[in-house]
N, C-alpha and C positions, 0 to 999 in steps of 0.2 A: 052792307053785311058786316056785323060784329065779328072780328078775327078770336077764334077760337082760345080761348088764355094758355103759355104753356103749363105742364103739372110742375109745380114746387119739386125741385130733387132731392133726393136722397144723400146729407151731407154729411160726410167724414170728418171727424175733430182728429187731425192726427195722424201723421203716416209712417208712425211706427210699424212694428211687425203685425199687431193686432189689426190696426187701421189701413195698411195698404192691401194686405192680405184680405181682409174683408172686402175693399173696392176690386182688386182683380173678381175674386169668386162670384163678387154680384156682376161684375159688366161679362162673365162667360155666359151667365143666362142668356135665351135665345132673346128674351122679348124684357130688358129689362128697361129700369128706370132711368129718368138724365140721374146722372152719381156726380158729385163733386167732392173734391177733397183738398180740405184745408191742411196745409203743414207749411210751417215757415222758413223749414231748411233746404238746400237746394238739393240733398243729395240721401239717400235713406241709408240707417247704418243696421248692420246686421251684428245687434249688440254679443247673440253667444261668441262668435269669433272676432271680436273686439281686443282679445287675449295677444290672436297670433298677427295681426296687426303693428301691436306693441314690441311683439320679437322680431317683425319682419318676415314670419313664417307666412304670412298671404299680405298683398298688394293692397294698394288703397282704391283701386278702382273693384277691388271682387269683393270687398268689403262693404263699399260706399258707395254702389254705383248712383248716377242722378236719376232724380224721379221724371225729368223729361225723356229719357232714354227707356226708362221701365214703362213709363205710361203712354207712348206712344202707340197709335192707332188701337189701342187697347180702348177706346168709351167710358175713359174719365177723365172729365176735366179737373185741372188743379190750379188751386189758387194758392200763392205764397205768401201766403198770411198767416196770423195764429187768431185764434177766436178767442176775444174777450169776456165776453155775456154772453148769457142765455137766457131767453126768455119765454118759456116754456106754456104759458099760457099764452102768448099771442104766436106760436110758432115759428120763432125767428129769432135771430142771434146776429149778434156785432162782432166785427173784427178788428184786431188793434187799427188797421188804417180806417178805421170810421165805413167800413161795408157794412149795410145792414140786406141781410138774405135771409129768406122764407126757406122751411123744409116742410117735406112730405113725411120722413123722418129723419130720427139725427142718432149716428153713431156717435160714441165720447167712446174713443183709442189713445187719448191724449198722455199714457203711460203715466210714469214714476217719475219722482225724482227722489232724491234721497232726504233717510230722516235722521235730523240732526236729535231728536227726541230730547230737547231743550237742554242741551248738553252744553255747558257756555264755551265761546270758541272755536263752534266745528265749522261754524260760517263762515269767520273769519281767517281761519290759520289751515284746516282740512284741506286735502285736496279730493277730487272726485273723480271717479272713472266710469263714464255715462255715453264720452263725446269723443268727436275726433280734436278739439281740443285739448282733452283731457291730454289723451295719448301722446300730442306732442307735447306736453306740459310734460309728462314722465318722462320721455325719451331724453330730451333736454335735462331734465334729472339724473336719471340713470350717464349720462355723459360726463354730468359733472362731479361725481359722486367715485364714477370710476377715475376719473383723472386727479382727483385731491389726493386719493389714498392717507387720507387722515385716520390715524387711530383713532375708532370707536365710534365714528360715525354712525349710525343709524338710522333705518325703515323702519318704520312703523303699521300696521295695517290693523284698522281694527275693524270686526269683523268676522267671525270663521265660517261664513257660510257657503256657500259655491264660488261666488263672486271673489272672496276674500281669497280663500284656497287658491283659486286658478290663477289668481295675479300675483298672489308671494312668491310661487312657485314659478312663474315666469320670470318674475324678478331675481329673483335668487341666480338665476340659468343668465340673466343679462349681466348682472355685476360681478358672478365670478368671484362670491368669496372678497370684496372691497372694502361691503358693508355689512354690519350689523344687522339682522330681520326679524322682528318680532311680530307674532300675530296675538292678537288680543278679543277675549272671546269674552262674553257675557256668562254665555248658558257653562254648564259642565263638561261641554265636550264640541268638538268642531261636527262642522256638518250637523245638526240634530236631526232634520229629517230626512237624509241619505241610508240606502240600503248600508248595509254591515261590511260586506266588498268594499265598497266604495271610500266608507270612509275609513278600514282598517289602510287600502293602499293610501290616500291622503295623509294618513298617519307619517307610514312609511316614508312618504313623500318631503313632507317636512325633517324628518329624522336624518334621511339621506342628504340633503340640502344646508341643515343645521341651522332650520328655522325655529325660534324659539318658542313655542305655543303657551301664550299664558288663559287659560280657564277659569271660570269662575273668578273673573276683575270686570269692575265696572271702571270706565271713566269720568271721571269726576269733572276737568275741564280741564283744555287746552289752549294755550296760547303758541307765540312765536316759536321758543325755543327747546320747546314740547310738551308735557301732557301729564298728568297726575291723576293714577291707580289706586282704586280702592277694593281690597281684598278681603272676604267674610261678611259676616253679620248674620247669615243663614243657611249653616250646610244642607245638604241634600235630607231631606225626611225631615225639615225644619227644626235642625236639631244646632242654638245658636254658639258662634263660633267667635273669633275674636279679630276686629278690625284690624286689618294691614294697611297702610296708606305708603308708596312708592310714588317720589317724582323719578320720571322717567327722560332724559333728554332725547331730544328726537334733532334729526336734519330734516324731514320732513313727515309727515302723518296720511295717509288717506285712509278715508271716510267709506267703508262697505257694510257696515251695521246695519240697514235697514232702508224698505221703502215708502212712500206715503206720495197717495196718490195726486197725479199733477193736473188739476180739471179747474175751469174756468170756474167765475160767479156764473150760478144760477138760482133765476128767482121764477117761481119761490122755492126757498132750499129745502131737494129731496133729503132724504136719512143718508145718513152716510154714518162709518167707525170712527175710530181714535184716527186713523192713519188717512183720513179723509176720503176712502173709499165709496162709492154707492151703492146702495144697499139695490139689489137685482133682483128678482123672479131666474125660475130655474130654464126661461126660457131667453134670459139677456136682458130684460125687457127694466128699466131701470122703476122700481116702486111707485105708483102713482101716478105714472105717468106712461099714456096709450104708445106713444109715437119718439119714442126717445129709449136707447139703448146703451147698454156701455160691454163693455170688455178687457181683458189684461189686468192692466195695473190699477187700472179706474173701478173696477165692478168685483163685491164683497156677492158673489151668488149662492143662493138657496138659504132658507132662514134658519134648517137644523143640521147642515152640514159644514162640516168645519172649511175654511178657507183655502182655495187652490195652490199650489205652489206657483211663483210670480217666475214661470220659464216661457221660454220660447213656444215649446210644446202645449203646452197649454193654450195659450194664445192663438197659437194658430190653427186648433181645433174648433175655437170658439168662435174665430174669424169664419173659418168652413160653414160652422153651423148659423152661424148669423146672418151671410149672405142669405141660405133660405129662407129663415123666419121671416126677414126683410120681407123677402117677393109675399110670402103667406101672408103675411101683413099688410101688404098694399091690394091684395088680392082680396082682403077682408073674412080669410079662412085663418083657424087657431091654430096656433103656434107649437113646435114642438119643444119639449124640457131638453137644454145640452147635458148630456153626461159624459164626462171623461173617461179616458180611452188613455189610461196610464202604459206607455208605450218603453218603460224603466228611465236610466238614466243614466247621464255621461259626464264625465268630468277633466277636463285639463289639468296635468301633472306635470307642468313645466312642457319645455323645449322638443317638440315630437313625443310625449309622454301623456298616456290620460287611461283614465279606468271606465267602464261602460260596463251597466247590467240590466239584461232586459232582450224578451223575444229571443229565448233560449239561449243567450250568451253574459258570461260572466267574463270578461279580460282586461289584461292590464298592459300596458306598454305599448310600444310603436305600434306595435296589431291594430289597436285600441284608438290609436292616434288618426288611425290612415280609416279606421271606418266613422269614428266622430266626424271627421272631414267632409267621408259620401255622405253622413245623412246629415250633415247639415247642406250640403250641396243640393241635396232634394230640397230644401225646404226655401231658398232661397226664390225669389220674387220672379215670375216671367221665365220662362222658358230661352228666350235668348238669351239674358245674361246665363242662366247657368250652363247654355252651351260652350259660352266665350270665358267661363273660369275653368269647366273640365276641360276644355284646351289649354288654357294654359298651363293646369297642372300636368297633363299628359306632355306638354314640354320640356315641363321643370323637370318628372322624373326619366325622361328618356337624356 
């Protein structure tokens, strides 16, 4: 008797928020596919509260729990690997330790990493806040920074986007007035696509703090000892203006400007943006290609709508809706188009401080702090970890 072949799985590039989140939702199905998923790190990190991490306002385990604790008895297997290649005509993909695996299909969850946008310097000298590395790279900073008490020292963050915002402001609340903080913004104004709320309190936020917001500067490059601004050339209603150039000394710089997407070679190469994104169908399904999907920070989707914003929430709508397509798609039924389900938005304003609008609430301050907290506690991975952080927050405040 010929033993029956097992089916090719369903394999996950990635165990990000995108990427794990989509293997839970497919292995609840009653009758699903083997699922595998590749991620080379031991521990999944739940980037929006990466913030309070850095303050010490939540633990490294409610932050970062391990993917063998999340995935247990859960029906996916995980390999701790990163995927190299892709080879999409013969349906199968290499892993840096020389694995080669077949798929039935392939999620690309494989996120962002940040764009230096050929900026010279930001490789070398930049710091980045992605990782749990990072954070102890800061903390370590922040430590030494408070202890110098050198006049005139200097933070630097360039950046004013969410990301930027929520860690100056955290910073600022850890130094206490030590050091100098400057945020550095391209466009004309912080936050650009934040509600009016949101970014009027972020205003405040920085004012209150005596973060120095500079606007409309590019950077030009940066090295060791800091960084060199370029101011004008083209006001607003392209109306031209007259070049400023400031060197700026810095103690240290990090890099929050921007993201571009972090996806293996594949051949032969789908479309993709500037920022190396994959260009998608409205139903995930990555262009040209039957059996291969992407999400998050990886997939540029729908070809006349403009591009998602790179959050949490997004992500893990797309994760929800992709586990179905998945099964539709192995089922050999059509697929259905994702649409967003814009649920507002929330923001970290330093130390127990953040602003949130949306689903009939506009608020600012500890209020504001303590329900960012529950709904990011919803969204977190597995139902037992999120029993075992609402305990231990229900100890922290009793």
């Amino acid at each position: 008797m010929v033993p029956t072949p097992k089916p090719a799985p369903v394999v996950i590039a990635g165990g990000g928020f995108g990427g794990l989140t989509t293997a839970l939702a497919l292995a609840a199905h009653k009758h699903h596919p083997p699922i595998l998923l590749i991620e080379p790190q031991d521990r999944f990190l739940f980037l929006p509260l990466l913030y309070e991490l850095l303050s010490g306002e939540l633990r490294r385990w409610e932050v970062a729990p391990r993917y063998d604790a999340l995935l247990a008895g859960r029906g996916v297997a995980w390999l701790r690997d990163r995927v190299a290649r892709i080879d999409s005509a013969g349906h199968c993909l290499q892993t840096d330790s020389g694995r080669q695996i077949d798929y039935s299909r392939l999620v690309l969850a494989t996120g962002g990493r940040s764009d230096d946008f050929g900026v010279p310097g930001v490789r070398d000298h930049a710091l980045d806040f992605r990782s749990l590395a990072d954070v102890e790279r800061l903390q370590q900073l922040i430590g030494r920074l408070k202890q110098r008490h050198r006049p005139l020292q200097r933070l630097v963050v360039v950046g004013a986007g969410p990301s930027g915002v929520e860690l100056i402001c955290k910073l600022a609340d850890l130094l206490e007035g030590s050091t100098i903080l400057e945020l550095v913004e391209q466009g004309p104004d912080l936050l650009p696509s934040a509600r009016s709320f949101n970014r009027d309190q972020a205003r405040s936020a920085l004012l209150r703090r005596d973060i120095h917001l500079r606007t409309g500067t590019r950077v030009e490059r940066l090295d060791g000892t800091g960084l060199e601004l370029v101011r004008g050339g083209l006001a607003p209603g392209g109306i031209p203006e007259a070049v400023q150039r400031e060197r700026l000394a810095a103690d240290a710089v990090i890099w929050t400007a921007g993201m571009a997407a972090n996806l293996p070679a594949i051949s032969p190469a789908p479309g993709s943006d500037r920022r190396g994104r994959l260009a998608c169908g409205s139903d995930l399904r990555v262009a040209g290609l039957s059996d291969v999907f992407a999400l998050g920070d990886a997939a540029l989707c729908g070809e006349d709508q403009p591009p998602l914003p790179a959050t949490a929430q997004v992500a893990y709508q797309q994760a929800q809706h992709l586990a179905a397509n998945l099964q539709l798609s192995l089922a050999g039924q059509p697929l259905k188009p994702f649409q967003w389900n814009d649920l507002g938005e929330m923001i970290g304003l330093g130390i127990g401080q953040a602003s949130l609008t949306g689903l009939g609430l506009t608020l600012a301050g500890p209020a504001a702090f303590q329900i960012r907290q529950l709904a990011y506690l919803a969204r977190m991975p597995g139902l037992s970890h999120q029993l075992r952080v609402a305990a231990g927050w229900l100890a922290d405040w009793r």
